[in-house]
Structures are given as C-alpha cells and as structure tokens.
N, C-alpha and C positions, 0 to 999 in steps of 0.2 A: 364100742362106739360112743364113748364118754357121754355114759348113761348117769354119772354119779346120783344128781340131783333128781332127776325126774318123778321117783317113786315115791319122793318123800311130801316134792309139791302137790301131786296129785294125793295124797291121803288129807294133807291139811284140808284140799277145797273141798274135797267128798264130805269129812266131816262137817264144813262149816254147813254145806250144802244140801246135805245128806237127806231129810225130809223131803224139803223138794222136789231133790232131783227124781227122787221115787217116786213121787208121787204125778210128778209132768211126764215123765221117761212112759207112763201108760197113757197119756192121750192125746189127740192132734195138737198141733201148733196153736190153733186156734181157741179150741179148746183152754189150752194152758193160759190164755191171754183175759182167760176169764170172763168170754164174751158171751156162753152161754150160745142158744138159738137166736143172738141176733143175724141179722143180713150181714151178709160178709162186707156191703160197703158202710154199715154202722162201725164198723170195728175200728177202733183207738188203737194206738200203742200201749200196753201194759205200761203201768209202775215200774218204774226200775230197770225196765229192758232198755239199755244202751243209752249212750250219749242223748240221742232225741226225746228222751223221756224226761230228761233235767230243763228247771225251770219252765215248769207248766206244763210240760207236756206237748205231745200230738194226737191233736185230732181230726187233724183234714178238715171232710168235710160230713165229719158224723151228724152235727145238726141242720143240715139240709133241709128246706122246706118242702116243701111237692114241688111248687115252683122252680124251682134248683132243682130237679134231678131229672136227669138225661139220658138217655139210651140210644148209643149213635152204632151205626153198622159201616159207615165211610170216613175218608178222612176228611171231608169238606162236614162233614158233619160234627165230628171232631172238635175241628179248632173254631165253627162256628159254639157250639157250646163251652169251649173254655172260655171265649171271648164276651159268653153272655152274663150279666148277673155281678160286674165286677166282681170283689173279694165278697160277696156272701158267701156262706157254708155251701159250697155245691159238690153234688156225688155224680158222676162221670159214670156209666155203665159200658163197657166195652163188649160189644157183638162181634164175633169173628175175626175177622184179618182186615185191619183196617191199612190200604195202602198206597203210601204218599208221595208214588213214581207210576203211577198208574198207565202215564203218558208215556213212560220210557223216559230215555237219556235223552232225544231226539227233540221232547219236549220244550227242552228248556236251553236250545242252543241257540245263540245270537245269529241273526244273517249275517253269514260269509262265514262264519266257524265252518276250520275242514282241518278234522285231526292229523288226515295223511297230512297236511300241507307245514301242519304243526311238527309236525315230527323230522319232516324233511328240513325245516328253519332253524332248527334246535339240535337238528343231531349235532353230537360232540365235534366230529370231524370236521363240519362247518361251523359250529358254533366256539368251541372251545369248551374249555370248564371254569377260564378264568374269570366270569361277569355272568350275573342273575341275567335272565332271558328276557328280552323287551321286544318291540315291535307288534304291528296288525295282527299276529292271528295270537300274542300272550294278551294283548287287549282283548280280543273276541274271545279268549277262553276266560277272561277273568268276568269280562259281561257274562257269556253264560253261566258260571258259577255264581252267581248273583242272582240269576232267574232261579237256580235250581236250592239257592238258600231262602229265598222266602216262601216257594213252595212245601219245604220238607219241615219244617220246623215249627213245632209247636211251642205257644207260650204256655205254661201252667201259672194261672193264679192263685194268690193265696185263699188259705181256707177251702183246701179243694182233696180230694179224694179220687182217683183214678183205678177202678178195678176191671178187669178182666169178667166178662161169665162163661162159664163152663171150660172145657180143658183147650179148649181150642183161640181162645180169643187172642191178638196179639195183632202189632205192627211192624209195618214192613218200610223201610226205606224213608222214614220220617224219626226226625232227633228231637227229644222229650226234652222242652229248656228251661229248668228251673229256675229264672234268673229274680234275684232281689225281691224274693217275698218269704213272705216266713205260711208254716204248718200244712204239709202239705203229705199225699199218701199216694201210692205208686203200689199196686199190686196184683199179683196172676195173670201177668201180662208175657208173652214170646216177643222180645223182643230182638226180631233181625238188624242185623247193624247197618244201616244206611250207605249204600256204594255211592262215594264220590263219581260224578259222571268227568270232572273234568281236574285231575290232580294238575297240579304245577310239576313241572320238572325246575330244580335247580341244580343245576351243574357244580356249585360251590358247595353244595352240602358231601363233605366226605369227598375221599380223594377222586372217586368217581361217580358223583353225583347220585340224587336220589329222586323219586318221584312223593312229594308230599300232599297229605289231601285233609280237607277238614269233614266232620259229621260225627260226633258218638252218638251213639246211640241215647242215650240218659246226660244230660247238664246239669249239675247240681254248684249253681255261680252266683257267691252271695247272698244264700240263702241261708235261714234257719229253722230247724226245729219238721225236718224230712223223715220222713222211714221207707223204705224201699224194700217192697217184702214180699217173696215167693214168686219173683220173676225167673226168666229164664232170656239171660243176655246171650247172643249169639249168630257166628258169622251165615249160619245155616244155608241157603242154598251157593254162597261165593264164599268158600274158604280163601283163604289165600294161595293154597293149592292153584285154587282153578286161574289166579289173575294172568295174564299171557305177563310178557318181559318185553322190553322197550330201553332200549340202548345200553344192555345189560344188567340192564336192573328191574327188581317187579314193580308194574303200573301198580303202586298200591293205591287202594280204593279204599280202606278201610284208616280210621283214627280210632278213637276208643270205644270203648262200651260203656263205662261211668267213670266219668269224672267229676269229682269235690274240689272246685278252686276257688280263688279270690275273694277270699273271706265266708266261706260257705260255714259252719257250724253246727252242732249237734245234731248231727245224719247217723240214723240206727240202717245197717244193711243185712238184711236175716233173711235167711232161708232160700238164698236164692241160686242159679247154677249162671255160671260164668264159662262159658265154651267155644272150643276152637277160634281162640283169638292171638293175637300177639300183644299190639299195649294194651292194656285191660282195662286196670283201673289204678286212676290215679287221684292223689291227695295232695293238692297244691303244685300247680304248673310250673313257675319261676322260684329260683333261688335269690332272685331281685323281691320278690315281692310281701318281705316284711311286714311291710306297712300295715297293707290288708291282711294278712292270713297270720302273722305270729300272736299268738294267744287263742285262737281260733281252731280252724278244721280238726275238731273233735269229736271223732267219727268212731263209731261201733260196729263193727262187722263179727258174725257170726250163724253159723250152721250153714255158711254157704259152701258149693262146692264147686274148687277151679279146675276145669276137665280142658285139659289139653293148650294149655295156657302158656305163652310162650314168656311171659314178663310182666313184669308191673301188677301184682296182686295182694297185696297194692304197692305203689310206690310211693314215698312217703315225705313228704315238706314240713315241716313247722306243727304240725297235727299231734296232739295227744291221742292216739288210737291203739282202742283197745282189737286183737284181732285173736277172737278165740274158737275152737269149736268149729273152725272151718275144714273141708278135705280137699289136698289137693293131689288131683291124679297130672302128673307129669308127665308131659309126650315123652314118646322115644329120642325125634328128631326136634333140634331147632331149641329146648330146652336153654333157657340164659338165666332166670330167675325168679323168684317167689316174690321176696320180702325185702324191698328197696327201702337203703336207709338214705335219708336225703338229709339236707339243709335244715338243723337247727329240730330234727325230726324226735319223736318220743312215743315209739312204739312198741307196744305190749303185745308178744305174740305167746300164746299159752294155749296148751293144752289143744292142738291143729294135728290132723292125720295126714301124713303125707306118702301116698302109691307112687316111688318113684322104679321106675325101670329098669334092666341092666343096664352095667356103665355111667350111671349117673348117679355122683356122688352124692352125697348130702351137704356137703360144704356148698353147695352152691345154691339151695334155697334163701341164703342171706347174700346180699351184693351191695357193699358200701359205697357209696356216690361221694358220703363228705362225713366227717368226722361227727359223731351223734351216739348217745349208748343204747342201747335197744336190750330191754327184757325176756328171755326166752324160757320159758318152762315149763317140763309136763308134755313134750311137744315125742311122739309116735310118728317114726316112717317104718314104713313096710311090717309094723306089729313090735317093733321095739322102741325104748323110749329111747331116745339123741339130745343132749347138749348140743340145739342146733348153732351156739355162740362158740362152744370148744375145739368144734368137727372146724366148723367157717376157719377159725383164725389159724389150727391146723395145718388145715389142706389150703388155705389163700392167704400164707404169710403177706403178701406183700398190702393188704389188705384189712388191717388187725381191727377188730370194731371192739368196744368198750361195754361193761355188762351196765342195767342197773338203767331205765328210762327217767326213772325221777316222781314217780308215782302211781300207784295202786288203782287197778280199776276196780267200783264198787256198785256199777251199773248191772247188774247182771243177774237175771230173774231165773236160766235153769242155765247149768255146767252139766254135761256129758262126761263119759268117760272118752276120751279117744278112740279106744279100739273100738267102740261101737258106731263110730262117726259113720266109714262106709256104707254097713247095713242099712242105719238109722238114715241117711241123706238120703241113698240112692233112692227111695221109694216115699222123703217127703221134704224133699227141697226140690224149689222151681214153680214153675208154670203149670196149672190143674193137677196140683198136690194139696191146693189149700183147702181143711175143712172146719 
C-alpha cells in the first residue's frame, strides 16, 4: 500500500523530537504546556505549539482582574458577560449546559410563518426548480431566521478566555462568533451544533434542489492569534440521521462545526474531537476571496480526533496548515473525504491515524477541489504506514494532486508516534479530559 517513505520520516522526527516526546508522552496536556497548578482558565498557549503561538503569542484572557471574571450558568448570562468589560483581559467560566433555544423553534417565528404552508408554495411541482423561491411565507421565513440569529449568537471579544468547569459544561443551540479581534481562548467546552429552525429551500441548487441552513457551531472570521482546545464539536442529540426529508431531500439543520474564514489567521486547534457531522471544518469559504485570506489562514491542528465525520476535515483554501497527530475514525456509511485541497491551498498533513472500515479505500482520504500540492508523510491507517498521495493518485487517476506544500512546519512542541494516536486520544482529547 505504497508504504515506501513513511518509516523513514517518522525516524527523522522521532530523532529530532525524541527528548520531548518522552518526556510529554507521560503527562497530561496540560501539564505538558508547562502551566504547572495554575487554574485551567490562567493557561496560555505553550511556546511553539502551532501557528497561534507565532508572533506574541496567546493569551486570552490569562491577566483577568477580579473585575473580569465571570461565572455564568445561562445563556443570557453568557453573552451578557462577553459584552461587559470591552477588550480587557477577561476569563469566562462556563457552568453546565448553557442553552440558547431554550424557547424552542417556536420562539422565534414571525406572525403568520406556517411551514405547512411553506412547503405547499414551494413544492417542486408547484413551484418548479427553475427560480430561487420568493413570496409571503420565504419573507416570513427569512424574518424568522433573523429573530433566531440574533438570539443564538455570541460575540467573543478580544483578550478573552472561555473555559468549561468540570466534565459536563457545554452549549447547546448557540454559535461561538469570533469575528475581527485578535487573542482569544475556547476550552472544555461540549459543543452541540446549533439546529437551523428555518433552512431555505432552493430549488436551483443541484439538479434537484437542496435545503440550506446557516449556524456553526464555532466562527473563527478575521480573527487572529485563537487556540481552541479540548472541546468536543458535535451533532449530539440531532444527528442528521434523525432530520425527516422534504421534497426528497434532507431538511438540513445543520452548517458547520468550525469554521476559519476571511482572513482569520494563526488558529492552534488541539486536542479536541469532531463528531458525527458532515461539513466539519472548514479553512477559507470562497475561492473568490484572495484578497482577504491569501497569505493568511495559518492554522494548526493537532491531537484532534474526527469520529464519524462525513467531509471537510479540514477543507482547505489559501491556508498554510499544518495537520498532524490527528485520528480519524471513518464512518462505514456516507464516507466522501478527510483532506480537502482547495484554491491556492498548502497543506501539511503528517504523521494522522486513520480507522478506516471495510470497503473504504484509502485513496479517498485526499479529494482535490483545484490544482494545489499538499505534503503527506508518516501518515498510518488501520496500523500500517500509506503514501496517502501515491494510494490517491492511484486509485483517482482522473484527479492526480502534486507532492511538496512549499514549506516545513516548525511549530510543534510534542510529535506522537501514530499508532499510539488511538489509545493516546480516545481517553484525552475533547471535553472533561482536560487536566
């Protein structure tokens, strides 16, 4: 399984690494970041760990005063303390299940929204597929989507720090929006991913329409200098299993989990799990948008792991990202791809474990969008090492992607061996794993 290379890259970095990794490989995350008995919401980003760590650093909101520091149990409570205190250093405490649909769908529907009635306007057979859908009740569904966006959506300011306490803390049905500030910290948080109450159908998407919805769970737009650590992303009680189907197609409710767009820049993502989703996570939205994101989305990911993950893990635009030390366990069903190479994209993937299932090849962890060369090495599925660039061009001639990203990542405070990724994850990556 064009194993050639693998054994040899992985000896170089072991050597270079080799002190280290031994010595971090015995104690928590936390621990290793050299933080000692402080409070988990004092904790910085390590030296060296990922993209976020270059030029200055992250520190959230480690110098907090008393003043600054918050301990909410609601989500009104929530977004009332992000919004207090402008950009001073402030530490966020998260209590339990903080949840920002409390009201239901019902809440936030315009007088005279009536989805039967929507549905009956819109069906194909009346409506067609050839023209976006207009009239009274796409009005009253786009007003209701408006009530239910300024409800769910938190801003994070800069110089701010967001942690979870104890194993249980997390949000439900509200989207984390990092928009245009810089230093900011997101951790040991369960984050459910936000149900659209009211997707758009358009008819013109695809030969037989589609239902589109907006909410990730995490926003990371224009921002710099994030680390997002020991969360756990996920569709948790609405997979998309459960979504009924609407004029043959699934009501989807769900958009992403995390998304890095529009000029967003040096984002460290460690130690967290990504689960039971379809788009995941994405690095730079438009292959239009140059302007902003080319030299930018410079994003670190590592020790995460993607469980049941149907694509986009990440998908990748214009970003130098480095993606190492990640595990990804591949569904049986529905499986399309890992490791999306996009638009002008320069992606380092090394040294990632990948559980993939019967019937699902390995060529298909790499899926070329647009002409880009992407780094692969070192990289283990099911316990053997794979050329996942040799297997790809192989098994997806019509698809041939090009070796060689165009630069070395030197961000990087502990390397794993691969085959110990699964043990090592499953019991301290995610949500109340952090010590």
């Amino acid at each position: 399984m064009h194993a050639r290379r693998c054994h040899a890259r992985i000896m170089i970095t072991t050597s270079l690494a080799a002190s280290t990794a031994l010595v971090l490989s015995l104690t928590s995350p936390a621990a290793a970041a050299g933080t000692g008995a402080r409070e988990t919401g004092r904790q910085t980003l390590p030296a060296g760990d990922g993209w976020a760590s270059a030029d200055g650093g992250t520190t959230g909101g480690a110098g907090a005063g008393a003043d600054h520091v918050y301990t909410v149990s609601t989500w009104d409570a929530f977004r009332a303390a992000l919004a207090a205190g402008g950009d001073a250093p402030k530490l966020i405490r998260v209590v339990g299940t903080l949840d920002a649909t409390v009201g239901g769908c019902a809440s936030f529907e315009a007088p005279g929204y009536d989805f039967a009635r929507y549905l009956a306007d819109y069906d194909p057979a009346v409506w067609g597929y050839d023209k976006p859908v207009s009239g009274p009740q796409e009005d009253l569904r786009a007003a209701s989507a408006k009530n239910q966006d300024k409800a769910i959506k938190a801003y994070v300011p800069a110089n701010t720090t967001i942690v979870g306490v104890g194993p249980d803390a997390g949000i439900t049905g509200g989207s984390l929006q990092i928009r245009g500030v810089d230093n900011v910290i997101v951790r040991n948080l369960t984050l459910e991913s936000p149900l659209d109450c009211f997707p758009q159908w358009d008819p013109t998407d695809g030969a037989t329409g589609a239902w589109n919805s907006e909410y990730d769970a995490m926003v990371v737009y224009g921002s710099t200098h994030v680390w997002v650590d020991h969360n756990t992303f996920t569709d948790g009680r609405y997979p998309d299993s459960s979504l009924p189907r609407h004029y043959g197609e699934i009501y989807q409710q769900h958009d992403g989990e995390l998304d890095i767009v529009r000029g967003a820049d040096l984002v460290t993502a460690s130690w967290n799990v990504f689960a039971d989703h379809d788009k995941t996570l994405m690095i730079g939205n438009s292959d239009s948008a140059g302007a902003t994101d080319r030299g930018r989305l410079r994003v670190t990911l590592h020790h995460n792991v993607f469980k049941n993950v149907v694509e986009r893990a990440p998908r990748v635009r214009f970003g130098k990202v480095d993606a190492y030390n990640n595990h990804y366990v591949v569904p049986a069903q529905g499986y399309a791809y890992s490791f999306g190479i996009g638009a002008e994209s320069q992606l380092v993937a090394e040294k990632n474990a990948f559980t993939l299932p019967a019937g699902v090849g390995a060529g298909r962890i790499l899926k070329k969008w647009k002409e880009a060369p992407v780094t692969v090495a070192g990289n283990y599925v099911n316990g053997r090492c794979v050329d996942l660039l040799a297997v790809h061009n192989a098994e997806v001639p019509g698809e041939v992607l090009q070796p060689g990203a165009g630069w070395t990542p030197t961000l990087r405070t502990r390397v794993d061996d691969p085959r110990a990724l699964p043990g090592l994850l499953s019991h301290r990556a995610g949500a109340g794993t952090l010590r």
